[in-house]
C-alpha positions, 0 to 999 in steps of 0.5 A: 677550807683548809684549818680548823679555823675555817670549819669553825668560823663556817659552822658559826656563821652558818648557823647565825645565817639560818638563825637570820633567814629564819627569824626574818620569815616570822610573822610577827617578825623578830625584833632583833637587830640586824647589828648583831648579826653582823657582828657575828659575821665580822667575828667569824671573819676576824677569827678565821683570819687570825687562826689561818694567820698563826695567832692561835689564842686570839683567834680560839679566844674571839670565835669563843666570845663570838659565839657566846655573844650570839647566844647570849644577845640573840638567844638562838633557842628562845621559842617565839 
């Protein structure tokens, strides 16, 4: 880990990750799709190369609508 890239795609995808795990251990269980969560991920991924790449402003602008899009779609901190 050596950008900020990587630090910030990390800290996203860690917390998509938890937000995951933990939402799968409910009972009821959530009825998200697992879709979403994967497009975080391949958000994260895509950010952090495009960061580590050069390409600065896309990848400020994709890890930017990544996570608004995990929070808007997923709502991370509605309570059951």
């Amino acid at each position: 880990m050596k950008t900020i890239y990587d630090f910030v795609s990390v800290g996203i995808f860690v917390f998509v990750a938890f937000v995951y795990l933990q939402r799968s251990v409910k009972r009821p269980p959530w009825k998200d799709n697992t879709f979403d969560y994967v497009l975080c991920a391949i958000g994260c991924a895509g950010g952090n190369w495009l960061g580590n790449e050069g390409y600065d402003a896309a990848a400020i602008a994709l890890l930017i609508v990544t996570a608004i899009y995990f929070v808007v779609r997923l709502q991370p901190f509605r309570s059951a």
